[in-house]
Biopython code that builds the backbone (N, CA, C, O; Angstrom):
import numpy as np
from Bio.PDB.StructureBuilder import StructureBuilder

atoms = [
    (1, "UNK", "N", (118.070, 152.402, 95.216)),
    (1, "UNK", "CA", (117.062, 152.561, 94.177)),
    (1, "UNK", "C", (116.262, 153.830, 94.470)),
    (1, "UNK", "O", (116.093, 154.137, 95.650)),
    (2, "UNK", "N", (115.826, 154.485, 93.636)),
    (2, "UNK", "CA", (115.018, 155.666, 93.880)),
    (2, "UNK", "C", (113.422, 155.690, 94.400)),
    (2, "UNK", "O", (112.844, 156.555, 95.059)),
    (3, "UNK", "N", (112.993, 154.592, 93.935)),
    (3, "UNK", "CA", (111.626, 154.812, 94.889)),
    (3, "UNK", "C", (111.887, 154.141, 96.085)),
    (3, "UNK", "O", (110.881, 154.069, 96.791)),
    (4, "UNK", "N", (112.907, 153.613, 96.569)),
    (4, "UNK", "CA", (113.328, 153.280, 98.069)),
    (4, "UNK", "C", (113.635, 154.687, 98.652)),
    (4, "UNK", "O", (113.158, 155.138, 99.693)),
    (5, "UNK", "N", (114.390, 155.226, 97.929)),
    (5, "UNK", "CA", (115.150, 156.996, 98.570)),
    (5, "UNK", "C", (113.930, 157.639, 98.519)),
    (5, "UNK", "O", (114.030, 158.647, 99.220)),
    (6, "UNK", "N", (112.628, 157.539, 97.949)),
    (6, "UNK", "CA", (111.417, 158.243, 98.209)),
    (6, "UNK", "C", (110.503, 157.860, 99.584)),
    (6, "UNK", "O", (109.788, 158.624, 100.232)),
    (7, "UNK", "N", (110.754, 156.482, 99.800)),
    (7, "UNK", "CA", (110.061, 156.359, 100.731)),
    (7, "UNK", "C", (108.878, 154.738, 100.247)),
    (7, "UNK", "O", (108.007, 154.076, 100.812)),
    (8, "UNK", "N", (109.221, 154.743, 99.582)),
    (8, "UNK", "CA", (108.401, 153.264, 98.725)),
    (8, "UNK", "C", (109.455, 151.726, 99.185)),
    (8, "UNK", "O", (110.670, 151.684, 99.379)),
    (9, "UNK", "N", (108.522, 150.700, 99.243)),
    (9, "UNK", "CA", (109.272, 149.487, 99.862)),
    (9, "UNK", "C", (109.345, 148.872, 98.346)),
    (9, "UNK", "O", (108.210, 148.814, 97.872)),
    (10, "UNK", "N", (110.058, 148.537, 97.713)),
    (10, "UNK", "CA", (110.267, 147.693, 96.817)),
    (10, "UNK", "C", (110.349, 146.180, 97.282)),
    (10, "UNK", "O", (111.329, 145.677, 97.830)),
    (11, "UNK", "N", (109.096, 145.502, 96.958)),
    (11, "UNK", "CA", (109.033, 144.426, 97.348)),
    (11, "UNK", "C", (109.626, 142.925, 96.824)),
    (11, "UNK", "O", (109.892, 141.909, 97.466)),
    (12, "UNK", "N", (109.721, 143.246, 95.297)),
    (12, "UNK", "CA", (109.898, 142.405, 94.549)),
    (12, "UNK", "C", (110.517, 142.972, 93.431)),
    (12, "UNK", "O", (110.151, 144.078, 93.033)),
    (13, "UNK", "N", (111.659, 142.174, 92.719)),
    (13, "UNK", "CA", (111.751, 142.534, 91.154)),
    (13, "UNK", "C", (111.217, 141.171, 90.278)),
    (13, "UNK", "O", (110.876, 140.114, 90.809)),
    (14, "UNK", "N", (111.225, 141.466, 88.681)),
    (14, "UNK", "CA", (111.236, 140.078, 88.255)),
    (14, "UNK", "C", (111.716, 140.544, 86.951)),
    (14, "UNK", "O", (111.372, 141.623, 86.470)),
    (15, "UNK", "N", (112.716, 139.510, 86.242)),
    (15, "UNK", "CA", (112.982, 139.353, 85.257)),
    (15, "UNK", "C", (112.391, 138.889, 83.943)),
    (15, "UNK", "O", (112.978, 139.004, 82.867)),
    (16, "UNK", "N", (111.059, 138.298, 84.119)),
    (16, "UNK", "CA", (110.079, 137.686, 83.042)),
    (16, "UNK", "C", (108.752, 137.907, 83.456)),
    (16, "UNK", "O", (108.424, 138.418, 84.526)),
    (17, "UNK", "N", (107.950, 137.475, 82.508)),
    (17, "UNK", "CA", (106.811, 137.847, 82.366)),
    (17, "UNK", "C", (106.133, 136.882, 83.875)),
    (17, "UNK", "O", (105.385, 137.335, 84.741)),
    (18, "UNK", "N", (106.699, 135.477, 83.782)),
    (18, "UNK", "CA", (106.604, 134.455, 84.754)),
    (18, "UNK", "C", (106.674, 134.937, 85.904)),
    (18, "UNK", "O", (105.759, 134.836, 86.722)),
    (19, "UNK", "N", (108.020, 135.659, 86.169)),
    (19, "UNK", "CA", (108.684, 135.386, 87.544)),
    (19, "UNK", "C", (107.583, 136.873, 88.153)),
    (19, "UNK", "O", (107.453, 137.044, 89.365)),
    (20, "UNK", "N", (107.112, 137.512, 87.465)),
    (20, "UNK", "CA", (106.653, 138.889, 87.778)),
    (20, "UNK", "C", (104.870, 138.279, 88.093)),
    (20, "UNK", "O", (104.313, 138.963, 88.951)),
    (21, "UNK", "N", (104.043, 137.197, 87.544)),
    (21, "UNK", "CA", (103.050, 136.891, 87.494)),
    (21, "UNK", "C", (103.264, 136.045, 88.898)),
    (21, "UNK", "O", (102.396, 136.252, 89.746)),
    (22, "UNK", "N", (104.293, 135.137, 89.239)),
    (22, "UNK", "CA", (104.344, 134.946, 90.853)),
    (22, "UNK", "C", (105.143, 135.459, 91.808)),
    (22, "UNK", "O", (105.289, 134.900, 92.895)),
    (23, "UNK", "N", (105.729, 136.571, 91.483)),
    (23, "UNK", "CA", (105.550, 137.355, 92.394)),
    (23, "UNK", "C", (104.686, 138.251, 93.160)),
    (23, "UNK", "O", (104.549, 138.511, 94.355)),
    (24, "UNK", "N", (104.114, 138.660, 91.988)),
    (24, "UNK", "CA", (102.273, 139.075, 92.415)),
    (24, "UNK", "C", (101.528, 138.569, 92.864)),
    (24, "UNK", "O", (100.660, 139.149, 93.517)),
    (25, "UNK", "N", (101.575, 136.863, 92.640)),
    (25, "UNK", "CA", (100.486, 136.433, 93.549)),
    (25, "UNK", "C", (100.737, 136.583, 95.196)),
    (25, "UNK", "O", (100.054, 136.997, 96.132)),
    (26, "UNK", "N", (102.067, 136.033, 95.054)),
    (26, "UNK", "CA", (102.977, 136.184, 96.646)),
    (26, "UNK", "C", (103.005, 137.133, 97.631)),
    (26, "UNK", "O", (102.902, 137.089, 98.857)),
    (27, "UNK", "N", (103.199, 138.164, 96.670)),
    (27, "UNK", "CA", (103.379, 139.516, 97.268)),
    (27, "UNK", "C", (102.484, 140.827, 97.587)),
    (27, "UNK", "O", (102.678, 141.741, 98.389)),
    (28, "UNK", "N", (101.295, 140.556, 96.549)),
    (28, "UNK", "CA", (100.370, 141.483, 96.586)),
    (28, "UNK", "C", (100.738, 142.802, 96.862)),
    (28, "UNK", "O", (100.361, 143.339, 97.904)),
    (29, "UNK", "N", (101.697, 143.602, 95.735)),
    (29, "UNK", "CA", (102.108, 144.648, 95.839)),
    (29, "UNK", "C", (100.771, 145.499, 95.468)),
    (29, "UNK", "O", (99.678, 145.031, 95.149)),
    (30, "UNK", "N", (101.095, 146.715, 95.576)),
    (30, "UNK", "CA", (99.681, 147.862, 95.481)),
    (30, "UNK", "C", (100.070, 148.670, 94.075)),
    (30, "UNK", "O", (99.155, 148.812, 93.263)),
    (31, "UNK", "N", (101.242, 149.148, 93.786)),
    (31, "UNK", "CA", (101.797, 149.394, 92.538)),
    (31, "UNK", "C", (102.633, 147.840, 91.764)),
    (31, "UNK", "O", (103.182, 147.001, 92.479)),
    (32, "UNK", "N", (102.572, 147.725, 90.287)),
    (32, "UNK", "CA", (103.435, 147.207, 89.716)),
    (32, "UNK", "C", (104.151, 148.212, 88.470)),
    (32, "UNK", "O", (103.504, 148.854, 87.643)),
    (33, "UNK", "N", (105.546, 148.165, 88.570)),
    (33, "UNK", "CA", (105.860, 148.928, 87.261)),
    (33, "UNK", "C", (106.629, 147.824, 86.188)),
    (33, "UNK", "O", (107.343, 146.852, 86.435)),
    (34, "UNK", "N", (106.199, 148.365, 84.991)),
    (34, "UNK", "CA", (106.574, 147.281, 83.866)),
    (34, "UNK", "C", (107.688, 147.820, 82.813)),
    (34, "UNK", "O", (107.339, 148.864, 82.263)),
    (35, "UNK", "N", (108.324, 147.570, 82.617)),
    (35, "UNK", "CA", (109.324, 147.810, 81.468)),
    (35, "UNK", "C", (108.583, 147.379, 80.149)),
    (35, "UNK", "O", (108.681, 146.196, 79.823)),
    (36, "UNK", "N", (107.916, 148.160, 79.432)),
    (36, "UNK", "CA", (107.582, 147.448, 78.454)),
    (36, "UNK", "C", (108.118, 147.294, 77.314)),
    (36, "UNK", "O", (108.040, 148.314, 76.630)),
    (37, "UNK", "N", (108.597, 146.496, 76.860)),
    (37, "UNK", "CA", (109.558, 145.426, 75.858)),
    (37, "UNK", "C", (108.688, 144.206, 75.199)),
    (37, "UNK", "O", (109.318, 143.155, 75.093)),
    (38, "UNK", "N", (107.514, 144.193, 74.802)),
    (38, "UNK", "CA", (106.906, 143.201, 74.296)),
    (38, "UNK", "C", (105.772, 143.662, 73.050)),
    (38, "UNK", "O", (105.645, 144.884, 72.968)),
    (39, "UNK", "N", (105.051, 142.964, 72.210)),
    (39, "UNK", "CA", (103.769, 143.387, 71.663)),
    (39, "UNK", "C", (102.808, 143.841, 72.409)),
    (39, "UNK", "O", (102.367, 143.512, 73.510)),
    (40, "UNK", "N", (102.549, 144.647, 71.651)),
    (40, "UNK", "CA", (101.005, 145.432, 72.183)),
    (40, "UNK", "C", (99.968, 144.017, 72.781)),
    (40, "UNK", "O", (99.658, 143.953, 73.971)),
    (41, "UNK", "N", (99.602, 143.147, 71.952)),
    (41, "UNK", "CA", (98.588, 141.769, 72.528)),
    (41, "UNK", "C", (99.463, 141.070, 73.801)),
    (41, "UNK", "O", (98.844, 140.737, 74.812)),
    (42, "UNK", "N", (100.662, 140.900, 73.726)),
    (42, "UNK", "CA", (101.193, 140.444, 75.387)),
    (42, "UNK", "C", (100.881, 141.743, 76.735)),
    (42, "UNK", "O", (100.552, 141.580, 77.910)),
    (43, "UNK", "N", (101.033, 142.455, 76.291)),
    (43, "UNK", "CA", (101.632, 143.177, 77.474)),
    (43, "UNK", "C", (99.550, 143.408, 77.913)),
    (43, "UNK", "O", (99.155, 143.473, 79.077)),
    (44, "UNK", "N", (98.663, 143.480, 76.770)),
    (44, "UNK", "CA", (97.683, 143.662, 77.128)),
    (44, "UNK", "C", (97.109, 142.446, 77.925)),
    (44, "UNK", "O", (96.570, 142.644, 79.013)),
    (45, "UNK", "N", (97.227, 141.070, 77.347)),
    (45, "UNK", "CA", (97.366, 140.426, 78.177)),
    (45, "UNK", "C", (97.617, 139.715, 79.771)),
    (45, "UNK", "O", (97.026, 138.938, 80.521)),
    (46, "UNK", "N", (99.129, 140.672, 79.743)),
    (46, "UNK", "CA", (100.034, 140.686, 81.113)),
    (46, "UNK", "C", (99.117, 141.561, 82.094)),
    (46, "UNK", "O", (98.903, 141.128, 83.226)),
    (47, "UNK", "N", (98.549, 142.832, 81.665)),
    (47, "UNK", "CA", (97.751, 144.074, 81.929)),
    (47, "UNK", "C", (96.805, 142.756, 82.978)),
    (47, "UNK", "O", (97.216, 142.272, 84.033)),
    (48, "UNK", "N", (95.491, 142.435, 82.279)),
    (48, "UNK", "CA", (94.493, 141.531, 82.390)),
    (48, "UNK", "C", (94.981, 140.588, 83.289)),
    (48, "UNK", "O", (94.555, 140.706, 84.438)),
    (49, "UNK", "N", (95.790, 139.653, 83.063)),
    (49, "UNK", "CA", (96.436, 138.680, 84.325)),
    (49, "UNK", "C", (96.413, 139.542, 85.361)),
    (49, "UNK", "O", (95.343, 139.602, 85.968)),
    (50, "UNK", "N", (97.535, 140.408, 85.827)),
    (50, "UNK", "CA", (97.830, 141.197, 87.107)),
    (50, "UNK", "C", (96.347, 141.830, 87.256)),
    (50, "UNK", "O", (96.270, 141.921, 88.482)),
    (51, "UNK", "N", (95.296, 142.251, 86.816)),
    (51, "UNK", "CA", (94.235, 142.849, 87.462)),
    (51, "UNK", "C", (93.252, 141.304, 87.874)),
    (51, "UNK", "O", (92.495, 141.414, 88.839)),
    (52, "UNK", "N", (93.288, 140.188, 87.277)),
    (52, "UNK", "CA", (92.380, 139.460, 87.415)),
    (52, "UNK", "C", (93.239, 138.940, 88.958)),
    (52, "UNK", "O", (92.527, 138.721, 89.938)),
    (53, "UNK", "N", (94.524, 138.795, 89.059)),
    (53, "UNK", "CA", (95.142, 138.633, 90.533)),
    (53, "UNK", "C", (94.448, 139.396, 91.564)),
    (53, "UNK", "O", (93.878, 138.948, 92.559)),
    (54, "UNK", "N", (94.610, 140.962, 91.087)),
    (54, "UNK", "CA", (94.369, 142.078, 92.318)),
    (54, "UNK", "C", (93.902, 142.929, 91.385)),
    (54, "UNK", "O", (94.615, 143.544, 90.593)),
    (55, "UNK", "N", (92.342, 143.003, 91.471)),
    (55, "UNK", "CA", (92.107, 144.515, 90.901)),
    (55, "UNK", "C", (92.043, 145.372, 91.009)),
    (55, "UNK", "O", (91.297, 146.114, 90.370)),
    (56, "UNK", "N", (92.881, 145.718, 91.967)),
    (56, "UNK", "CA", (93.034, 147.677, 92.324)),
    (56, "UNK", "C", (94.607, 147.561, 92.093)),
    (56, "UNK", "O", (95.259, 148.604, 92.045)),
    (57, "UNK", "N", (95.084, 146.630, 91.984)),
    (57, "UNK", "CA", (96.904, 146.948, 91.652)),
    (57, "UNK", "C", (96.996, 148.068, 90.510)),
    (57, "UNK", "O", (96.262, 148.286, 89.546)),
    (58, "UNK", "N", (97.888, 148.552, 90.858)),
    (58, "UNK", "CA", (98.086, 150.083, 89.785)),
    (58, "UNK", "C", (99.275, 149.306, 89.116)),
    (58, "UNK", "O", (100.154, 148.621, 89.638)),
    (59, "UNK", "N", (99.014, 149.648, 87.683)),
    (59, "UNK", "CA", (100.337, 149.352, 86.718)),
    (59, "UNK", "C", (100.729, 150.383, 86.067)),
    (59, "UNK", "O", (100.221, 150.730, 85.001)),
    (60, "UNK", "N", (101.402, 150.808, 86.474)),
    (60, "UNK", "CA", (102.630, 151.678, 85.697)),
    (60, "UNK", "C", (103.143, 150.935, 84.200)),
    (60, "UNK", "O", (103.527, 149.766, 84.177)),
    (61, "UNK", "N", (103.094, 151.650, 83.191)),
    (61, "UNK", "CA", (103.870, 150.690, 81.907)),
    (61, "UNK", "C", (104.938, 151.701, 81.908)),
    (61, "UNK", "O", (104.660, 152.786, 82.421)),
    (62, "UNK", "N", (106.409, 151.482, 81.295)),
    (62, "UNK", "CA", (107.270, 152.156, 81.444)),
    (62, "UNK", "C", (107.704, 152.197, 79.102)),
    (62, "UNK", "O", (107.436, 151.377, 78.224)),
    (63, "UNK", "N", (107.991, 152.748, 79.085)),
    (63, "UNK", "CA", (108.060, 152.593, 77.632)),
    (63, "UNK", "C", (108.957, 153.462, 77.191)),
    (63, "UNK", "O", (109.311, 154.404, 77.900)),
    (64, "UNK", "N", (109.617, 153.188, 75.521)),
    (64, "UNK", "CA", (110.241, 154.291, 74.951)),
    (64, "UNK", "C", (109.452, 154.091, 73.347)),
    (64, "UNK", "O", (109.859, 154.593, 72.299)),
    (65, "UNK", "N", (108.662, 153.527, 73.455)),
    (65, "UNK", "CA", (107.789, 153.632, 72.066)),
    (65, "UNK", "C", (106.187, 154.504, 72.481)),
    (65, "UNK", "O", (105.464, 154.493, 73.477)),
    (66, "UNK", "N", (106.142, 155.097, 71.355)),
    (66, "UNK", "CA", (104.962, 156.278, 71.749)),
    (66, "UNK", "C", (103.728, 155.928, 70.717)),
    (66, "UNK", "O", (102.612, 156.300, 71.077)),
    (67, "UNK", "N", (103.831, 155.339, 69.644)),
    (67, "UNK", "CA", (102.847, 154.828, 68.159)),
    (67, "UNK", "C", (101.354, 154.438, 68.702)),
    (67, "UNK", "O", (100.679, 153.555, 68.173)),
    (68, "UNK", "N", (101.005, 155.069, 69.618)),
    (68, "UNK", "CA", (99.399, 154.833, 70.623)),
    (68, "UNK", "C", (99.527, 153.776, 71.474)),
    (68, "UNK", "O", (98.506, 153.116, 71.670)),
    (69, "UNK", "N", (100.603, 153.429, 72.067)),
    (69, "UNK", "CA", (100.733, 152.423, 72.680)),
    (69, "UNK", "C", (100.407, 152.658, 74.058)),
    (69, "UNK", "O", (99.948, 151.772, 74.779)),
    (70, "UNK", "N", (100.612, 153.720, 74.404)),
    (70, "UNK", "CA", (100.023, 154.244, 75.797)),
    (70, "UNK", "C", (98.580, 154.547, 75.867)),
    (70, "UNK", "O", (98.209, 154.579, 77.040)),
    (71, "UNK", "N", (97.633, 154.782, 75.013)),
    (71, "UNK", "CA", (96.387, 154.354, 75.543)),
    (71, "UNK", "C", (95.599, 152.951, 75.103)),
    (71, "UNK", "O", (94.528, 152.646, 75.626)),
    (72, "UNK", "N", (96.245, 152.127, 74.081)),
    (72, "UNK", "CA", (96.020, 150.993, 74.571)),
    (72, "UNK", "C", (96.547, 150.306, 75.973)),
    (72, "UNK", "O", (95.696, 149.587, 76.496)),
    (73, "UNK", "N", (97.481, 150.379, 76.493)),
    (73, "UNK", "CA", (97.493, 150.140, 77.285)),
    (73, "UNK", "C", (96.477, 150.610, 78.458)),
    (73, "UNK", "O", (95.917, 149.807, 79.205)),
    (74, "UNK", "N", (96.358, 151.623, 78.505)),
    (74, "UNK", "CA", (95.816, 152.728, 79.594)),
    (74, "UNK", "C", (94.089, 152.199, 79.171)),
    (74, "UNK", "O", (93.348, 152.555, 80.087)),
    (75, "UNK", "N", (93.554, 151.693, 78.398)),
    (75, "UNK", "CA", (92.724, 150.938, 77.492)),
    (75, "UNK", "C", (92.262, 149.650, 78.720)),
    (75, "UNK", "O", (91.308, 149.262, 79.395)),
    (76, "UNK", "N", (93.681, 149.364, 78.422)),
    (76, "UNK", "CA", (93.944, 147.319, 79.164)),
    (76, "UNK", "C", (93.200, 147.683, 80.030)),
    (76, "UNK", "O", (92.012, 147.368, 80.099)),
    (77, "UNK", "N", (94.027, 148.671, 81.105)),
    (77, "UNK", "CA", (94.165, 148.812, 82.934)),
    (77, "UNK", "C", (94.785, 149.675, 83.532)),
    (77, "UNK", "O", (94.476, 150.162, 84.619)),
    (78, "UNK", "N", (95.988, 150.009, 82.670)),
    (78, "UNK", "CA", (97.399, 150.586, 83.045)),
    (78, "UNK", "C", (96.632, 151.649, 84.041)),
    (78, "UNK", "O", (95.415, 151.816, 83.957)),
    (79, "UNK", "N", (97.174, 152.116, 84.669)),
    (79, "UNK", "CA", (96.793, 153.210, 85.654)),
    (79, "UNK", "C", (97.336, 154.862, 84.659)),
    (79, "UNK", "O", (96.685, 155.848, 84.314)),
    (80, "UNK", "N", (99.018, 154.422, 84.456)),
    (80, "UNK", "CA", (99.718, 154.979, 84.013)),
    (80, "UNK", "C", (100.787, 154.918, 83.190)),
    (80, "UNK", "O", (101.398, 153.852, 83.264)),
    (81, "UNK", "N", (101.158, 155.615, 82.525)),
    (81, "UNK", "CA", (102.266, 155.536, 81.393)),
    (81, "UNK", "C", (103.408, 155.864, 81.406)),
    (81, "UNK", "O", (103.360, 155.423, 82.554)),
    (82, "UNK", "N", (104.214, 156.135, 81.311)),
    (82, "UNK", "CA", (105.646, 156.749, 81.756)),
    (82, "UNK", "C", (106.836, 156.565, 80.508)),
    (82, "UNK", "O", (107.605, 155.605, 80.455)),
    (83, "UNK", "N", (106.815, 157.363, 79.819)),
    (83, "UNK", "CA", (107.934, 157.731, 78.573)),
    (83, "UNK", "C", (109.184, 157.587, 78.944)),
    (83, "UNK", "O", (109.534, 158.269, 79.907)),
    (84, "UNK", "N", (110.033, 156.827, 78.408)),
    (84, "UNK", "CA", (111.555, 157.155, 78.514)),
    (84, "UNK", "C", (111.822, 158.227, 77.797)),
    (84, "UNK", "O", (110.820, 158.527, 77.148)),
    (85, "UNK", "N", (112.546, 158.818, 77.642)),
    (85, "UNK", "CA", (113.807, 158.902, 78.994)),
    (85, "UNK", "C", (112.664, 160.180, 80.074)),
    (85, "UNK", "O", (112.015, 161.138, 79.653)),
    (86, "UNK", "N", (112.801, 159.682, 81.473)),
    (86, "UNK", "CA", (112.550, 160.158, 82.526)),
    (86, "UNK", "C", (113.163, 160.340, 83.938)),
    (86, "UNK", "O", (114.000, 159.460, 84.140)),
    (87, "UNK", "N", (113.044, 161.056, 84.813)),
    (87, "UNK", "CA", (114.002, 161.091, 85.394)),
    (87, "UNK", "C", (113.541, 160.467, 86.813)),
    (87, "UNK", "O", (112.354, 160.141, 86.828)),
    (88, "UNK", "N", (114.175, 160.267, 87.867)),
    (88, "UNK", "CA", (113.557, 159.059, 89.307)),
    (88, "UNK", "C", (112.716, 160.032, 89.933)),
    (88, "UNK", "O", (111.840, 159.474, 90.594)),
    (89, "UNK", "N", (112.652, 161.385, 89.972)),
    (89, "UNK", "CA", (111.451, 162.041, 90.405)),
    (89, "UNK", "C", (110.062, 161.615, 90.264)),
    (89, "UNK", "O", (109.182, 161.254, 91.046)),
    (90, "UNK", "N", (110.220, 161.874, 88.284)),
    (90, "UNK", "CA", (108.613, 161.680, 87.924)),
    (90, "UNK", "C", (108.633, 160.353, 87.961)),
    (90, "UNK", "O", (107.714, 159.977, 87.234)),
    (91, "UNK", "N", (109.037, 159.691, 88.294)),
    (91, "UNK", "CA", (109.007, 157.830, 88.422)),
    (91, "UNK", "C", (108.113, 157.826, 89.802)),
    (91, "UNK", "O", (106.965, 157.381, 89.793)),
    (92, "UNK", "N", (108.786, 158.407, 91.106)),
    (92, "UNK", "CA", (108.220, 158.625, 92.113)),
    (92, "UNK", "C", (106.845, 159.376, 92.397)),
    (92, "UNK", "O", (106.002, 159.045, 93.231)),
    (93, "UNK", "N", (106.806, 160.267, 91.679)),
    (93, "UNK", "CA", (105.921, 161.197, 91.477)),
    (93, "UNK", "C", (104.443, 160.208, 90.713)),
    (93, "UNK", "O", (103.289, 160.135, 91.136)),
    (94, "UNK", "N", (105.090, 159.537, 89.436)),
    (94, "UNK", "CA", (103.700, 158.922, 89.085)),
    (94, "UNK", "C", (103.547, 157.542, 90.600)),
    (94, "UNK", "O", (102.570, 157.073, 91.185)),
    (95, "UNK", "N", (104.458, 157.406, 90.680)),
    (95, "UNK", "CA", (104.085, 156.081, 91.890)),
    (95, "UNK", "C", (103.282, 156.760, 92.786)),
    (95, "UNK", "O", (102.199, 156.210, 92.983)),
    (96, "UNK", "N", (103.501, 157.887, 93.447)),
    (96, "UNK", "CA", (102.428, 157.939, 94.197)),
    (96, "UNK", "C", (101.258, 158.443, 94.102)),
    (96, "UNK", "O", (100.536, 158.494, 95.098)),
    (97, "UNK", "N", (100.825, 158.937, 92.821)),
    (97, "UNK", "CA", (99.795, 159.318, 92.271)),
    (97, "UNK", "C", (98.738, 158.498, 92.084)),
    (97, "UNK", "O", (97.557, 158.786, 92.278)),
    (98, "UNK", "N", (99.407, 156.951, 91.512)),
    (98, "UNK", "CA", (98.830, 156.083, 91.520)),
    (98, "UNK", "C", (98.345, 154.896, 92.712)),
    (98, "UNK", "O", (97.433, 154.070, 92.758)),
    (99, "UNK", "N", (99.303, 155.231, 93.497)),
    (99, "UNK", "CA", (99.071, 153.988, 94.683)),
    (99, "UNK", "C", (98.211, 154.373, 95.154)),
    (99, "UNK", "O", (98.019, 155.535, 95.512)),
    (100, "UNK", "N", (97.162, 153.005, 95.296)),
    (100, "UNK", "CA", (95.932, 152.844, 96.334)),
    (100, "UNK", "C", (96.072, 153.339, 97.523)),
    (100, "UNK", "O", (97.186, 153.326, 98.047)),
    (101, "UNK", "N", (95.324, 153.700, 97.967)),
    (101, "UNK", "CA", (94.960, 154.347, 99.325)),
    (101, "UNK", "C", (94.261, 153.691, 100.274)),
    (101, "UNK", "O", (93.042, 153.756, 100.118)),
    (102, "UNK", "N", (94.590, 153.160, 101.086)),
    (102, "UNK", "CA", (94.048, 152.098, 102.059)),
    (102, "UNK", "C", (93.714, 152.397, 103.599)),
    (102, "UNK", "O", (93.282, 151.500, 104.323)),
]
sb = StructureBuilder()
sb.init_structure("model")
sb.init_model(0)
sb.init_chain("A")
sb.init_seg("    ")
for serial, (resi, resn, name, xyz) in enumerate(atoms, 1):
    if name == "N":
        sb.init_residue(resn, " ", resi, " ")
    sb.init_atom(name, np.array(xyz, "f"), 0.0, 1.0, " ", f" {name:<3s}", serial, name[0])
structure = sb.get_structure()
């Protein structure tokens, strides 16, 4: 995976909205990145859950719809936005821009 070849531990994946809400509790990652595939009111939602878990978690939204959906999100919590099509650089590149510093 490419943010492994950068130097990032990929801790967790998840396939649903579920499996990604306990994995976070479990795991307390410092970045989350999201595929976003849902309505604008879920994903803002999803946003709100993961910060009320950990509120310094950085969320990356990953998207190929552009219709202002990136600053509602960025609105929610999102840290950051990320347009398809992109390439595993700037994937890496926004990951570490965003990760907390501890």
């Amino acid at each position: 995976m490419a943010l492994e070849d950068s130097g990032f531990d990929v801790i967790a994946e998840a396939e649903n909205v579920e499996e990604l809400l306990i994995e976070c509790k479990g795991s307390n990652p410092s970045v989350v990145l999201i595929d976003f595939n849902m309505d604008q009111q879920s994903i803002v939602r999803l946003i709100e859950n993961l910060l009320d878990i950990d509120p310094v978690v950085a969320i990356v939204i990953i998207s190929d719809l552009v219709d202002g959906q990136n600053e509602t999100v960025l609105a929610a919590g999102a840290r950051a936005f990320l347009q398809k099509p992109f390439s595993m650089y700037d994937m890496a590149d926004i990951v570490r821009k965003v990760k907390p510093v501890y």
